[in-house]
N, C-alpha and C positions, 0 to 999 in steps of 0.2 A: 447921833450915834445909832449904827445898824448894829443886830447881830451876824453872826457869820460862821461858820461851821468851824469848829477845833479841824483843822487838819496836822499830821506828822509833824510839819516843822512849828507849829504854834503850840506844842505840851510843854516842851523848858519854858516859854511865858508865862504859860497855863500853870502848870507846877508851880513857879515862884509865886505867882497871884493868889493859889490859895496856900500853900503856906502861911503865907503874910497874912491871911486872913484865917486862919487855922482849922481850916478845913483837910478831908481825909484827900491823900495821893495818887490812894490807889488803882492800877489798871486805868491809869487816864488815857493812855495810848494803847488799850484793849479794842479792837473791832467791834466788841457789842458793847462798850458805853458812848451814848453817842453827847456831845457835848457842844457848845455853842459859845463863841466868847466876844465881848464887846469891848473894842478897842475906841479912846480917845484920838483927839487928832494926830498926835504925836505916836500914834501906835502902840500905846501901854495899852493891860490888857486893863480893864477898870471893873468887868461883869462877867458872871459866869453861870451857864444852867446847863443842867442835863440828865441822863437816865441810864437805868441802863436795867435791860427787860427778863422776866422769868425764862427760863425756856419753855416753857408754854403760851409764854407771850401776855400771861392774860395779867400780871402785874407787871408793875414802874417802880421799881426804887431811884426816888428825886433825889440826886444829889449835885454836888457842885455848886448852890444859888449861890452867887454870893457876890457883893455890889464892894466897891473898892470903899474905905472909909470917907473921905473926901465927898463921895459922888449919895451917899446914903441920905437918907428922909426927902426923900426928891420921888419915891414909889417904883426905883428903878427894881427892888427886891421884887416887889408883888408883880412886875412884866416880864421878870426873869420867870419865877416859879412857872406865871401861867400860861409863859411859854413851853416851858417843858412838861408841864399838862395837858397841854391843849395836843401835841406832837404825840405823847406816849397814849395817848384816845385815839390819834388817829392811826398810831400804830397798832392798836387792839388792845391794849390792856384796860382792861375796867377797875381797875382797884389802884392807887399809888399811896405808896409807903416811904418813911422815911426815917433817919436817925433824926435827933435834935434833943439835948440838952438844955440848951441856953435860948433856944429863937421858939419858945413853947408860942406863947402871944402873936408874934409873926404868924405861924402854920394854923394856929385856931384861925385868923381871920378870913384865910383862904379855903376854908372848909375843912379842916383836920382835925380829928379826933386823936387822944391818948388811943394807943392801941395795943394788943400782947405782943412781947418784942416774938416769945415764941412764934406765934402765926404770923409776924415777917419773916424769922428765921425759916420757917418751913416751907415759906409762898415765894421766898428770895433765895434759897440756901444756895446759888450756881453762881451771886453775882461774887465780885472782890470784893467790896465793903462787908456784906457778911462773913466770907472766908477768912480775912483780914481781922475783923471786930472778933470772931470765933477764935481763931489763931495767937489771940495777942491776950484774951482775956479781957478786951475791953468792951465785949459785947454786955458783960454783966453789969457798966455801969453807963448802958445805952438807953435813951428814951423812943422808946417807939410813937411812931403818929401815922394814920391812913386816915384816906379816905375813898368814895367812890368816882369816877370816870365815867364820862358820857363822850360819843361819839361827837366829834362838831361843838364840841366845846372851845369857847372863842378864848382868847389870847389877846385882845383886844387890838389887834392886827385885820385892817380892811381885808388885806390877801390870806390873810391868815398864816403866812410865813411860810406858806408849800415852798417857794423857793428856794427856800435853807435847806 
């Protein structure tokens, strides 16, 4: 299985996938979230990473990871994530943040610390997942996590996935 860039006709897949995996919907066909999905042979969608950046560029809020139930403890989450790490580094952001209630254990083993939801609110406030979590009131019962980004941070991809 390759990744492959979310383009217009692949967000109805995109959408049902996470759904079913209960993650947030929002602005998935927005121009600045950029997004990546991994389809099986039969062309489901099974994997999902992506970002979507400060206006300043210089943070990442990672959202979308998320591997199909079936396809899980296979490490497919942890080449999602540092996929879309290794991408929002080489777009300029130094810092990436996240929600996560439930996948704490997950994001610590990838370098993530608890962090103030405030200073993602204020480092994020332009993307839709903040506007949305602010919006609905369920930012207050969000967990924050960041951490830092380095330039040429590998994704454990020979080419490093410039071609996506």
């Amino acid at each position: 299985m390759s990744l492959e860039r979310c383009r217009p006709t692949d967000v109805d897949a995109l959408t049902d996938f996470l759904a079913a995996v209960d993650l947030t919907l929002s602005g998935l066909d927005a121009p600045t979230v950029r997004l990546w999905i991994e389809r099986d042979a039969t062309g489901t969608v099974t994997g999902s990473t992506g970002y979507e950046l400060s206006g300043d560029g210089r943070h990442a809020l990672i959202r979308s990871v998320a591997v199909s139930p079936h396809a899980r403890s296979r490490g497919r989450g942890t080449g999602l994530a540092r996929f879309a790490l290794a991408r929002a580094a080489d777009e300029g952001a130094s810092r990436a943040w996240l929600f996560s209630r439930r996948s704490g254990p997950f994001w610590r083993s990838l370098g993530f610390v608890p962090a103030d939801r405030d200073d993602l609110v204020a480092a994020l406030a332009d993307t839709h997942q903040v506007r949305l979590f602010s919006s609905t009131g369920q930012l207050d019962r969000e967990v924050a996590w960041s951490r830092a980004l380095a330039r040429g941070e590998s994704d454990g991809r020979p080419d490093h996935g410039r071609n996506l």
